[in-house]
Backbone as JSON, one array per atom type, in Angstrom:
{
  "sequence": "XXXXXXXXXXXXXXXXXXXXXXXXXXXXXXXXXXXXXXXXXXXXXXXXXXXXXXXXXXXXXXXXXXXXXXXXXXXXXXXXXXXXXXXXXXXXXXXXXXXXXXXXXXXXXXXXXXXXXXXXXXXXXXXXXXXXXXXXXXXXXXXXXXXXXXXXXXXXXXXXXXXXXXXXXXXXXXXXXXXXXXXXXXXXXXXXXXXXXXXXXXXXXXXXXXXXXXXXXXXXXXXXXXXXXXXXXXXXXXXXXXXXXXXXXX",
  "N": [[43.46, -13.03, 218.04], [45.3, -12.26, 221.23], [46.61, -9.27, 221.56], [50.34, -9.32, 221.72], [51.99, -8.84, 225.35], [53.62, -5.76, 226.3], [56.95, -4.41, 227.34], [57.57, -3.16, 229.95], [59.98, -0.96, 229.06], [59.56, -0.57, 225.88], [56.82, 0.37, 226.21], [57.72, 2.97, 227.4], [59.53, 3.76, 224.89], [58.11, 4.36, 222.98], [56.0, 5.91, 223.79], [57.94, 7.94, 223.34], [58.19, 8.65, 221.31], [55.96, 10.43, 220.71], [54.63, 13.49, 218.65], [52.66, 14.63, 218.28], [49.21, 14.8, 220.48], [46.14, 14.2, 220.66], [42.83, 13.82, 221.71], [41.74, 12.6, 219.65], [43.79, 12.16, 217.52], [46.92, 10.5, 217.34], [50.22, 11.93, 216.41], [53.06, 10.5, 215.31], [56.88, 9.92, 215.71], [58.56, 7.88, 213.61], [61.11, 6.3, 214.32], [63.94, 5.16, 211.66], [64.42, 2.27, 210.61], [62.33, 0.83, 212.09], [59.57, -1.31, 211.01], [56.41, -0.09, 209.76], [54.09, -1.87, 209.79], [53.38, -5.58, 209.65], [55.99, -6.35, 209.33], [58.99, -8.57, 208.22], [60.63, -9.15, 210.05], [60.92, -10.22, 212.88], [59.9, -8.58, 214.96], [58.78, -6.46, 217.0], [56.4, -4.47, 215.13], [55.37, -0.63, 214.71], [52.93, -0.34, 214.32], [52.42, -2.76, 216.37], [52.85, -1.79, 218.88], [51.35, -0.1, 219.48], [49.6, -0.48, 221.07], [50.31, 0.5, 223.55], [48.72, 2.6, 223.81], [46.18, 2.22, 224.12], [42.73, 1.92, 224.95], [40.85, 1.58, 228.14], [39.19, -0.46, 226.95], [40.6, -1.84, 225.55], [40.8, -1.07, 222.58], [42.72, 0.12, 220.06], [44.66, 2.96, 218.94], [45.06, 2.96, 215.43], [46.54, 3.07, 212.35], [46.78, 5.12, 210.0], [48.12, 5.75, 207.53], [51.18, 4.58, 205.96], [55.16, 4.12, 206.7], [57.23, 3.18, 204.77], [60.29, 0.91, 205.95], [62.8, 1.86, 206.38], [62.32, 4.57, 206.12], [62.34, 7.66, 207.76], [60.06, 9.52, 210.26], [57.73, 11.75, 210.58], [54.33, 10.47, 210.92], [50.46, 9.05, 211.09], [47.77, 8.22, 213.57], [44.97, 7.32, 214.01], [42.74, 7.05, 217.13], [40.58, 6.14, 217.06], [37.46, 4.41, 215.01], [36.48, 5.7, 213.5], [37.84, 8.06, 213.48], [39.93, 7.16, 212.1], [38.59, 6.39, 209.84], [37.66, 8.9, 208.6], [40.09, 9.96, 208.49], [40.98, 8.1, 206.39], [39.75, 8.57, 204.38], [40.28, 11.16, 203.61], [42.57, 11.19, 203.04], [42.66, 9.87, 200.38], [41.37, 12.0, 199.54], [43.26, 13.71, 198.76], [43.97, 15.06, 200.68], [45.14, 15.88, 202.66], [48.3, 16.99, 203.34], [51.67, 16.02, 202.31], [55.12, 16.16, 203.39], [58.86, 15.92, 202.34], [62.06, 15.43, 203.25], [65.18, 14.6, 201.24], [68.2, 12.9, 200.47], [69.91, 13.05, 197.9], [71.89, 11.93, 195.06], [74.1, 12.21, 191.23], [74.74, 15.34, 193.24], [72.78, 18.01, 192.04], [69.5, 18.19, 191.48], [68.44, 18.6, 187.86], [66.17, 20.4, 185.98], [66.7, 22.47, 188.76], [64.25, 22.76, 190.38], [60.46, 21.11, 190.58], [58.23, 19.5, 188.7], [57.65, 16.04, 188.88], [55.91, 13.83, 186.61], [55.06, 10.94, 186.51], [53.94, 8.17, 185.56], [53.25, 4.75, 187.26], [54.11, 1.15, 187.62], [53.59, -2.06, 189.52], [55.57, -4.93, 189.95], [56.5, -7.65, 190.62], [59.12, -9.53, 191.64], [60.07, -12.65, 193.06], [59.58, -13.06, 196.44], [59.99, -9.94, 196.41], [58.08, -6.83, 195.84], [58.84, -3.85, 193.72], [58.55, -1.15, 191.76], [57.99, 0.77, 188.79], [58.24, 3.32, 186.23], [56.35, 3.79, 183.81], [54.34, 4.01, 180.37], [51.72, 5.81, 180.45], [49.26, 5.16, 179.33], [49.27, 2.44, 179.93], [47.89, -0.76, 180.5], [48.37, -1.47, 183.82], [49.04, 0.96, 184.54], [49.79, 3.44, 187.2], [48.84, 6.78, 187.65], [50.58, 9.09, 189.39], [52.02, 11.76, 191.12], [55.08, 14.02, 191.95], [55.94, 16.89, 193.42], [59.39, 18.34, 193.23], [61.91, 20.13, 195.07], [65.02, 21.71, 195.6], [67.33, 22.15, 198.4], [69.96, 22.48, 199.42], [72.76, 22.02, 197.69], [75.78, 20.21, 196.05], [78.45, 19.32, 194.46], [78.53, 16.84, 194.83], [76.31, 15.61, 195.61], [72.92, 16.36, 197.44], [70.34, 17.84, 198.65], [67.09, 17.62, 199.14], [63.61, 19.17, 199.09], [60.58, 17.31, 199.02], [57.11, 16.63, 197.93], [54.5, 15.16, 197.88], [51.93, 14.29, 195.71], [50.42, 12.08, 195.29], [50.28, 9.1, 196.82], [51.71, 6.77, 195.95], [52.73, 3.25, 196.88], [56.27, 3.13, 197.39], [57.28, 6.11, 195.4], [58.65, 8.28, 195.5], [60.7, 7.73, 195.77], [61.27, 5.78, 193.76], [60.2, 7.45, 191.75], [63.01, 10.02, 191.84], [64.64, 8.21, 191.14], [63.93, 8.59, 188.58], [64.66, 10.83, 187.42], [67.34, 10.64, 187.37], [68.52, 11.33, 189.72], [68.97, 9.42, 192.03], [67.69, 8.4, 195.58], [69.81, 8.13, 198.61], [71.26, 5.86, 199.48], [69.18, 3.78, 198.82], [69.76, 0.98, 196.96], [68.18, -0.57, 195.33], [66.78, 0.97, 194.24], [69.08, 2.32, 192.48], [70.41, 3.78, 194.36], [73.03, 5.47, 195.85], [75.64, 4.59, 198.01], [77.61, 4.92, 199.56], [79.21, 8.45, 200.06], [81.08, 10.78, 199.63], [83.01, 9.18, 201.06], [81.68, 8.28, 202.74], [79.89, 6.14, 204.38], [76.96, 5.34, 203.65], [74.21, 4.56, 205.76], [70.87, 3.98, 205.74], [68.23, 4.1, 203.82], [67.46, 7.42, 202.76], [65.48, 9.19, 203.19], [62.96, 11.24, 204.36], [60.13, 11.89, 206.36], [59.17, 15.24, 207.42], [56.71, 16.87, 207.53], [53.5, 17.1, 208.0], [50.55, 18.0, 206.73], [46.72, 17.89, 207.93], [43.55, 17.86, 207.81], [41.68, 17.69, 210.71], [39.71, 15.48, 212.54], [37.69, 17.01, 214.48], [37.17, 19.24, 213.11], [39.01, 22.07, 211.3], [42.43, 22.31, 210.57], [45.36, 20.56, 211.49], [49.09, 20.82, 211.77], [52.05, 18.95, 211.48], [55.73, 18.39, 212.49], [58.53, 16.72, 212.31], [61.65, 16.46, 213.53], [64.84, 16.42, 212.2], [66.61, 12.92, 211.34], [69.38, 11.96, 213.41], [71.24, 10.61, 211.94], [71.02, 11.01, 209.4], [71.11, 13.86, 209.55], [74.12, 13.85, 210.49], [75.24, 13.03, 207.84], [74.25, 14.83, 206.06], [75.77, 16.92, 207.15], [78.16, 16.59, 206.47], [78.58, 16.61, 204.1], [78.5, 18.66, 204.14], [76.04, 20.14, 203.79], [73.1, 22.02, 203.96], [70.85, 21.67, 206.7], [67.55, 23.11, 206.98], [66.67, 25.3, 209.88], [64.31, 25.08, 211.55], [63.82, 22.31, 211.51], [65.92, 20.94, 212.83], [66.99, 18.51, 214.99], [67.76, 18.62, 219.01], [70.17, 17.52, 218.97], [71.2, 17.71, 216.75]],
  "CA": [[44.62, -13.34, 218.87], [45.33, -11.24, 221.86], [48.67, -8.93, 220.96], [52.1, -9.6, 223.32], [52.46, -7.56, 226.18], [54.67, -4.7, 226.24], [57.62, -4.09, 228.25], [57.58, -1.14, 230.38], [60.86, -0.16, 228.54], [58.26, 0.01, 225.15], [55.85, 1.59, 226.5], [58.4, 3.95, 227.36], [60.15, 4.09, 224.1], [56.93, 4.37, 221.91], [55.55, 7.23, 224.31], [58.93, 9.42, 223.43], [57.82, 9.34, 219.79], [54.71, 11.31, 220.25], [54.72, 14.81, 218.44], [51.61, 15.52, 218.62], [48.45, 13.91, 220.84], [44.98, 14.93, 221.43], [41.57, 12.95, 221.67], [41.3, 11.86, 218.28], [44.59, 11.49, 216.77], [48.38, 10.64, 217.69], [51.25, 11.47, 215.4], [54.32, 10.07, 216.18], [58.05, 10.26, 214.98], [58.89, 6.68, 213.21], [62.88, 5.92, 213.31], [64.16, 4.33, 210.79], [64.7, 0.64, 210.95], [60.85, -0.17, 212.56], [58.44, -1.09, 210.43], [54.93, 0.18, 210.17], [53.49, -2.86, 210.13], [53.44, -6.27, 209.14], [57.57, -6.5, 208.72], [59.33, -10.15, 208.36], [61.82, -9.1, 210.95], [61.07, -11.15, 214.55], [60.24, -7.78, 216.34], [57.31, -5.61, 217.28], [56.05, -3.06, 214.89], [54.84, 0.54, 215.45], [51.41, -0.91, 214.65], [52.27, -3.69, 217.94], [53.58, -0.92, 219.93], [50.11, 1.15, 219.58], [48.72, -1.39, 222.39], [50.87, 1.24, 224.58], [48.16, 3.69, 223.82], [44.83, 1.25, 223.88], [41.59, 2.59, 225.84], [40.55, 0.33, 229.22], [37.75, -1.17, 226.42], [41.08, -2.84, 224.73], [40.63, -0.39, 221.87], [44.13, 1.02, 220.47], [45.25, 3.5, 218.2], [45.03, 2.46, 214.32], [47.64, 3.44, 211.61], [46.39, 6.15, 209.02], [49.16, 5.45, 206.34], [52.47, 3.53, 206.53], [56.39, 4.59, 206.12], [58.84, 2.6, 204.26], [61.17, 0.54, 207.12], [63.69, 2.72, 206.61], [62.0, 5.86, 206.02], [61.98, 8.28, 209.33], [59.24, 10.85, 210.34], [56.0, 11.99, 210.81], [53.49, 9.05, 210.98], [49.39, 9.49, 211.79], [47.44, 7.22, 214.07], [43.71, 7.63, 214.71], [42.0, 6.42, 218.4], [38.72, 5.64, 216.65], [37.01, 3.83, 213.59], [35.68, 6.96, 213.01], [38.53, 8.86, 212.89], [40.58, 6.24, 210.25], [37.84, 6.29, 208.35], [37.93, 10.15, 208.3], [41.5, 10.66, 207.39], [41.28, 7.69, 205.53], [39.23, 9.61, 203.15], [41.46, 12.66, 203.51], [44.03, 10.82, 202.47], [42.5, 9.22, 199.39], [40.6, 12.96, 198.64], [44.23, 14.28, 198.73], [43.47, 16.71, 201.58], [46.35, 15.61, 203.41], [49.62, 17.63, 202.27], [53.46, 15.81, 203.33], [56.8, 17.27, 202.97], [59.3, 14.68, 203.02], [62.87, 15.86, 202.65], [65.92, 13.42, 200.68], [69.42, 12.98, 200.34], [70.09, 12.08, 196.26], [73.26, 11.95, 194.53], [75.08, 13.3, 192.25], [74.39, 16.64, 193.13], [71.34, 18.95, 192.32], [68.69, 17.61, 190.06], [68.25, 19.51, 187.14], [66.17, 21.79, 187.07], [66.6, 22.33, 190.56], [62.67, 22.67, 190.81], [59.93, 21.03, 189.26], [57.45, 18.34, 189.16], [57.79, 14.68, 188.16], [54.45, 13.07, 186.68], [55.31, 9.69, 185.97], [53.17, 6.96, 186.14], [54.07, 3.48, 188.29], [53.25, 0.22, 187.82], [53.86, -2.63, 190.43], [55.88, -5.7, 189.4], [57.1, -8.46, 191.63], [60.04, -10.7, 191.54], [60.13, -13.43, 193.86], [59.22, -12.09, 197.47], [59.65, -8.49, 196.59], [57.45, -5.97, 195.19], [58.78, -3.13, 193.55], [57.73, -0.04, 191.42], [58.65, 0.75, 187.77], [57.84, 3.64, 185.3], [55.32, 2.99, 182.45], [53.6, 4.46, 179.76], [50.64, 6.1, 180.9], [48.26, 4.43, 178.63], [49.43, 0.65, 180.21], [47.05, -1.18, 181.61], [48.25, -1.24, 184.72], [49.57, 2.34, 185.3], [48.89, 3.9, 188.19], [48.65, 8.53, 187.63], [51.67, 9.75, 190.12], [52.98, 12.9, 190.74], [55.49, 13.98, 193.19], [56.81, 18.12, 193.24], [60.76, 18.58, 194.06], [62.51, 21.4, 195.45], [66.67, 21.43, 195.55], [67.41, 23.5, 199.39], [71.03, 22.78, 199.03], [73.44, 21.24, 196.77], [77.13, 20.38, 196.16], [78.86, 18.16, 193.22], [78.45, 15.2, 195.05], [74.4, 15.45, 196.52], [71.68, 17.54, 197.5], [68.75, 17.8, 199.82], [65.6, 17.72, 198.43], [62.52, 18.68, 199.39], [59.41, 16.62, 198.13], [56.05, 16.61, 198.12], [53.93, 13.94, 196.67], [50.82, 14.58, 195.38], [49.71, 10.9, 194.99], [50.57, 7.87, 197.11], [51.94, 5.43, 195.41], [54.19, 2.28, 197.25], [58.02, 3.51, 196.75], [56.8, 6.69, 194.88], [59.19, 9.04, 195.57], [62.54, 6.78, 195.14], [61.4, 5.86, 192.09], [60.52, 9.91, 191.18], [64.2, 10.48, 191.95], [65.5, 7.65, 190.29], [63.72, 8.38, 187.51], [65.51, 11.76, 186.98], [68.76, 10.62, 187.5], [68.9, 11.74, 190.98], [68.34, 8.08, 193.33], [67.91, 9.04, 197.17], [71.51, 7.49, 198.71], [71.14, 4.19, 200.6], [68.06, 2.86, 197.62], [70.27, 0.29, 196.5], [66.9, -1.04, 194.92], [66.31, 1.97, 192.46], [69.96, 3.02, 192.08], [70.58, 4.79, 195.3], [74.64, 5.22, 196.08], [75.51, 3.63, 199.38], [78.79, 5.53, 199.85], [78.75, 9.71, 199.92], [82.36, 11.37, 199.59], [83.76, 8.34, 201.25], [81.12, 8.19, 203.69], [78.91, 5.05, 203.97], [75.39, 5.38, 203.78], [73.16, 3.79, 206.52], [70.14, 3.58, 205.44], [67.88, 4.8, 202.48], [67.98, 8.76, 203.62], [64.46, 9.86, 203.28], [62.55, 11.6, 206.18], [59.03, 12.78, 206.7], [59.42, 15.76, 207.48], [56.01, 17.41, 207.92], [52.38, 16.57, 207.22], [49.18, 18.95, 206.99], [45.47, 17.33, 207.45], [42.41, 17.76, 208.18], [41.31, 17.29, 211.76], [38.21, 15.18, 212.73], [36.87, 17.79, 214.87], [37.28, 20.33, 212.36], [40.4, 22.85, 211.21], [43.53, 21.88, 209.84], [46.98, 20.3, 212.05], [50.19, 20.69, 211.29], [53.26, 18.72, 212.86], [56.59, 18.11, 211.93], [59.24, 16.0, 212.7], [63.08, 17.13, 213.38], [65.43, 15.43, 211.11], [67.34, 12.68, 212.85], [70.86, 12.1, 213.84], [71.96, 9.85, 211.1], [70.66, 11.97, 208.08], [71.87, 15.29, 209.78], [74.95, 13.85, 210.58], [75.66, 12.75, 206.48], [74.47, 15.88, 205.4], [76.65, 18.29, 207.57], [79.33, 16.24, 206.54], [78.94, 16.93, 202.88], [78.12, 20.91, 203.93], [74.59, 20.76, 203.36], [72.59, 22.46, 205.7], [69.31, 21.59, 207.18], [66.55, 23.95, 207.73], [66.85, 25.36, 210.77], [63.3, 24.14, 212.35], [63.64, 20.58, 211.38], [67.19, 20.52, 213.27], [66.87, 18.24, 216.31], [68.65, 19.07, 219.68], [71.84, 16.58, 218.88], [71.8, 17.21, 215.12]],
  "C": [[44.98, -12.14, 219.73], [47.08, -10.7, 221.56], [49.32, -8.78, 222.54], [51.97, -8.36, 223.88], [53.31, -6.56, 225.67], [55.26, -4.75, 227.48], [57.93, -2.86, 229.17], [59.05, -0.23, 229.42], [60.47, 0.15, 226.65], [57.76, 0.51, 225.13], [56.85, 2.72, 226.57], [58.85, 4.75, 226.31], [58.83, 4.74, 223.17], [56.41, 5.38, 222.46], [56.31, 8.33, 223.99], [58.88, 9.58, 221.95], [57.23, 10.0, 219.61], [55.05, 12.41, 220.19], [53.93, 15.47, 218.7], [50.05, 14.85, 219.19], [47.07, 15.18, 221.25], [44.06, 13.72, 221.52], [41.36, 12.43, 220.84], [42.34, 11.34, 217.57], [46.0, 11.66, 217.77], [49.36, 10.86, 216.85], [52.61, 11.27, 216.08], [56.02, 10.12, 215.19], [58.8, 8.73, 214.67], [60.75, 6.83, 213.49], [63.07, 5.22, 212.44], [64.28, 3.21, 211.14], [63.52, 0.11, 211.54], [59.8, 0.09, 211.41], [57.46, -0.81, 211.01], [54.23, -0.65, 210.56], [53.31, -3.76, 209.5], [55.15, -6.98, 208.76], [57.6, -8.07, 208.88], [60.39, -10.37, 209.59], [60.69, -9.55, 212.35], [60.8, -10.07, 215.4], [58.93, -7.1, 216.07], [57.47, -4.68, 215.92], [55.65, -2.23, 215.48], [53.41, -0.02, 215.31], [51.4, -1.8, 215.99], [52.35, -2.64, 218.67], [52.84, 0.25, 220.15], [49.86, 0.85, 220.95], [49.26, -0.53, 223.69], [49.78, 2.23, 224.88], [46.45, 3.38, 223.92], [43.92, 1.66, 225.27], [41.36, 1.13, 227.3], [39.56, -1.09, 228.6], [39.01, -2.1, 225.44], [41.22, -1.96, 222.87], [41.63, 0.53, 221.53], [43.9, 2.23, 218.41], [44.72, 2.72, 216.68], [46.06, 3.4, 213.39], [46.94, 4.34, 210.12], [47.18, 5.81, 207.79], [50.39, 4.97, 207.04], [53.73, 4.66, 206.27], [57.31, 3.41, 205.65], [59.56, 2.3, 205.99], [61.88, 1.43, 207.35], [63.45, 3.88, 206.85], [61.68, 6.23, 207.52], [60.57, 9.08, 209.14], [57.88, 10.8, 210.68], [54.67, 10.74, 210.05], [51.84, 9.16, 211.88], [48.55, 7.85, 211.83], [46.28, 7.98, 214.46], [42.96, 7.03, 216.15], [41.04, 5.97, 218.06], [38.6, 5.16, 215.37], [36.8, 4.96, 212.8], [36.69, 7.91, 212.27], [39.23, 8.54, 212.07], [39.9, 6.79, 209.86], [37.84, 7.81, 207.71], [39.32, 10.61, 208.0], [41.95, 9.78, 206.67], [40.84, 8.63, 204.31], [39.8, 10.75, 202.7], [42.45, 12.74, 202.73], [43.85, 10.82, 200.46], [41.83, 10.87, 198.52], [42.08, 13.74, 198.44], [43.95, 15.94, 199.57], [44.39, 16.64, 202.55], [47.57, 15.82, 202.35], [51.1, 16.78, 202.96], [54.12, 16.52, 202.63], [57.58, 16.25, 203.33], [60.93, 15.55, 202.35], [63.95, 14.67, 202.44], [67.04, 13.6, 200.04], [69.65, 12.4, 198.87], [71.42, 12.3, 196.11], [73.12, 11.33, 192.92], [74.5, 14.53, 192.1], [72.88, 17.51, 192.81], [70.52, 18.34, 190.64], [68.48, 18.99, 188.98], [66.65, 19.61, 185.9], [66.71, 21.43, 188.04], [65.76, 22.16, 191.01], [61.87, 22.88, 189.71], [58.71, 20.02, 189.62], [57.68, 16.84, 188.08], [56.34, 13.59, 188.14], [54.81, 12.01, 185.57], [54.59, 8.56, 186.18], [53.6, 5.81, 186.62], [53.79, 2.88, 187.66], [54.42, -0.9, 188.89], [54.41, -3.73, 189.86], [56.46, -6.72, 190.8], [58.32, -9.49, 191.03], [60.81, -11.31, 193.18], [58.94, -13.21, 194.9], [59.29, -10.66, 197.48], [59.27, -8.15, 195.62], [58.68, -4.79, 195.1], [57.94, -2.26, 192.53], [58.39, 0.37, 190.17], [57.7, 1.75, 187.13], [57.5, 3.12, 184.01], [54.7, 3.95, 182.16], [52.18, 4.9, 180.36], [49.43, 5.63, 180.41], [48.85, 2.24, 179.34], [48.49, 0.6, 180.99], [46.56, -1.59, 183.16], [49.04, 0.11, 185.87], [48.5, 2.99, 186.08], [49.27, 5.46, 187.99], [50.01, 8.83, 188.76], [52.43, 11.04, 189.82], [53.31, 13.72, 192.42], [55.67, 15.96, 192.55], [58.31, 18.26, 193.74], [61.49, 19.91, 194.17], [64.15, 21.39, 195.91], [66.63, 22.8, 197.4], [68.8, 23.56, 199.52], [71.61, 21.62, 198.5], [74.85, 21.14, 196.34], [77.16, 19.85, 194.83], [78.22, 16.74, 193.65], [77.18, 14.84, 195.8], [74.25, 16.6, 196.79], [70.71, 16.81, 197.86], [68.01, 18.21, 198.69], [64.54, 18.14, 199.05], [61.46, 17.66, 198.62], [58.27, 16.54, 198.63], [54.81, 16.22, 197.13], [52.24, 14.13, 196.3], [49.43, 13.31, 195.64], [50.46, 10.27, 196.02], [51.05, 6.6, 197.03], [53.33, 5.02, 196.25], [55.23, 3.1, 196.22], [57.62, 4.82, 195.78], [58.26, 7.37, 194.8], [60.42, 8.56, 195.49], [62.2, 6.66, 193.98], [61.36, 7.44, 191.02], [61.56, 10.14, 190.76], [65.0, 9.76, 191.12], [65.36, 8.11, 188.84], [64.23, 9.94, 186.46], [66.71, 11.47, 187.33], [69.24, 11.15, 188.52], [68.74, 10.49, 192.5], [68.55, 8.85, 194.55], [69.02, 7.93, 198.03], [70.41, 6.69, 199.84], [69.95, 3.26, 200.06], [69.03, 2.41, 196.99], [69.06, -0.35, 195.04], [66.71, -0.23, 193.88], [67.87, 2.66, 192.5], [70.66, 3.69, 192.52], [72.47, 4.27, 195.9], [74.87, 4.7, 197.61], [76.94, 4.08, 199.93], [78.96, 7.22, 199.16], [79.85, 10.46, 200.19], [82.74, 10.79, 201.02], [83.11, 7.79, 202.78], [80.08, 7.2, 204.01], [77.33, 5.53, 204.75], [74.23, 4.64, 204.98], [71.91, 3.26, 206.48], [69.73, 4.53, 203.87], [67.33, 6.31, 203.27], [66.8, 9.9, 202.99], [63.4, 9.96, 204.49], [61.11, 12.31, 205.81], [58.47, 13.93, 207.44], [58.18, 16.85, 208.19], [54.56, 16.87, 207.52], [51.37, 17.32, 208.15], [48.34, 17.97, 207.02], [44.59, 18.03, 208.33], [41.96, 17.23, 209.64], [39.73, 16.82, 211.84], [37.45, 16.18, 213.49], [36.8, 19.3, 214.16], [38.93, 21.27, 212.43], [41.28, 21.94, 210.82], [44.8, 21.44, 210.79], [47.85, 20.03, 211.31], [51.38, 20.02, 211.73], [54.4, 18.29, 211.79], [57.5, 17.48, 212.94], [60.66, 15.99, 212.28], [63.55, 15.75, 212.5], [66.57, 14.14, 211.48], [68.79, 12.35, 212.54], [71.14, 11.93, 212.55], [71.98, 10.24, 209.8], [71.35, 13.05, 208.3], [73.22, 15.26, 210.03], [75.87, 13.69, 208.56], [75.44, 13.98, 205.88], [75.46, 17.08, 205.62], [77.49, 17.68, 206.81], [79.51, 16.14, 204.54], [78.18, 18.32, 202.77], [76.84, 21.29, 203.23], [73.9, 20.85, 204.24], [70.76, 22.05, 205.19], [68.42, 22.43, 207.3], [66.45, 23.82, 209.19], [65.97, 24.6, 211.73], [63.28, 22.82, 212.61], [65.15, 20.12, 211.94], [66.83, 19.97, 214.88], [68.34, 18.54, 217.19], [70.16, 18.66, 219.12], [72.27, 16.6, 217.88], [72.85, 18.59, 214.74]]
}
């Protein structure tokens, strides 16, 4: 099936995501609220909204790994079969590093820093999939392990860094939930939805940075500022951002 045009004001929008572009790969800066691809919502994904970037041969972009709807940030797209298939493998050899940073509540996990190796397993009820800790010996546990890092913290939340070792759907909400720290606006694993009297917008995890492997050899790095709606909830409970990851307006 041939995919729907684009509107020049698409093309437009989908061009002001790119962080970082060369010949082989694009990474781009997801907002929250578009899915990666496949959503039930009536509207383009970032996978439709590649076709902005598609060779004269009809030949577009392809999606390296997904983000959560909600989840913001750094997002990799290969131009070639070749090159998927090469950071698919990257992915799966764990040669690709993220950094994803996350608003929990309440307050600073304890430790402050540490690692959480909990195993998943996948369960469904109804139409939705989620993600549930299990015994590591179950038959359908899946190995997971995320690292967390506290960068600041009050009574009532704390930034996180994180950095997931493994892949697993919903990984890192469940991580958090599963220390008694949910990431605010995961209604789904526990996540508070109101933040010293401040309502939550979405679920308030961001992708923050991501190392790999380049197909033509060497290593890229890109990151992706932190955006309004996160930086605005955190100033406002006096937790500061890292300076780099502060966009112009935040």
């Amino acid at each position: 099936m041939k995919p729907a045009a684009l509107s020049p004001e698409e093309i437009e929008f989908v061009r002001s995501l790119i962080l970082y572009e060369d010949g082989e790969v694009i990474a781009l800066n997801k907002p929250p609220g578009l899915s990666s691809q496949g959503g039930r919502i009536a509207a383009h994904t970032l996978d439709d909204l590649l076709v902005a970037f598609a060779k004269p041969s009809g030949v577009r972009p392809r999606l390296v790994h997904r983000l959560d709807r909600d989840t913001s940030g750094v997002i990799l797209t290969a131009r070639s079969q070749p090159g998927a298939a090469f950071l698919g493998k990257a992915m799966m050899g764990r040669r690709v590093r993220k950094t994803y940073f996350a608003l929990v509540a309440p307050g600073a996990p304890d430790p402050r820093e540490g690692a959480i190796e909990a195993a998943l397993r996948k369960e469904s009820q109804g139409r939705e999939a989620y993600m549930k800790v299990c015994p590591r010996d179950h038959p359908d546990a899946l190995a997971s392990f995320t690292r967390y890092r506290t960068l600041a913290a009050s009574d009532t939340a704390a930034l996180v860094e994180l950095a997931p070792r493994t892949g697993r759907m919903h990984q890192l909400r469940v991580h958090m939930a599963s220390i008694g720290r949910p990431i605010a606006g995961d209604p789904r694993y526990g996540g508070v939805l109101v933040l010293a009297g401040a309502p939550v917008p979405r679920l308030m995890l961001h992708a923050a940075a991501i190392v790999f492997p380049h197909p033509s050899g060497g290593e890229r790095r890109v990151e992706a500022p932190v955006p309004a709606d996160m930086a605005a909830l955190a100033r406002g409970l006096d937790l500061a951002i890292p300076v780099r990851w502060k966009a112009d307006d935040s």
